[in-house]
C-alpha positions, 0 to 999 in steps of 0.5 A: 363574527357572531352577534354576541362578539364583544370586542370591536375589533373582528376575531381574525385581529392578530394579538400577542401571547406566550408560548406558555400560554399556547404550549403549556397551557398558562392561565391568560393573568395580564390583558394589555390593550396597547396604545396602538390598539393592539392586544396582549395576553399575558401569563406573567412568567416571561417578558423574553422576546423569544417566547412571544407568539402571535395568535388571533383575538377569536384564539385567545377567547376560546382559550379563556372565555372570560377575556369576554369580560375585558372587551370594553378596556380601554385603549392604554390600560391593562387588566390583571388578576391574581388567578383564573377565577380571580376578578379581573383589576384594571388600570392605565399602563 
């Protein structure tokens, strides 16, 4: 873990993504920091099981670097946005 790591989890922590996201290259739109302090990474095209995937916290963040800018949301909360370069929007979930 580097010093300018936002997050406080390290980057090794596991997180939950879609296979859309890893294999067909869909913008990260939802950001969930679950009650349980895990993290999700979310296209918004599918809610199926069966196309979860795992990856680590430091993966998602190469994959979108602006996920940097949710590292402080809060433990129940998601964010949200419309498009990559959108703003991100935050709320309790």
């Amino acid at each position: 873990m580097t010093a300018d790591w936002p997050f406080k989890e390290p980057a090794e922590t596991r997180a939950h993504t879609t296979r859309f996201v890893l294999d067909k290259d869909f913008p990260v739109l939802i950001v969930v920091h679950d009650r349980d302090g895990g993290w999700e990474f979310l296209c918004g095209r599918t809610d199926k099981r069966k196309d979860a995937r795992e990856i680590l916290l430091g993966e998602a963040v190469e994959l979108d670097p602006r996920l940097r800018e949710l590292a402080d949301l809060p433990v129940g909360w998601r964010a949200f946005r419309d498009s990559p370069g959108a703003p991100w929007m935050q709320e309790p979930f």
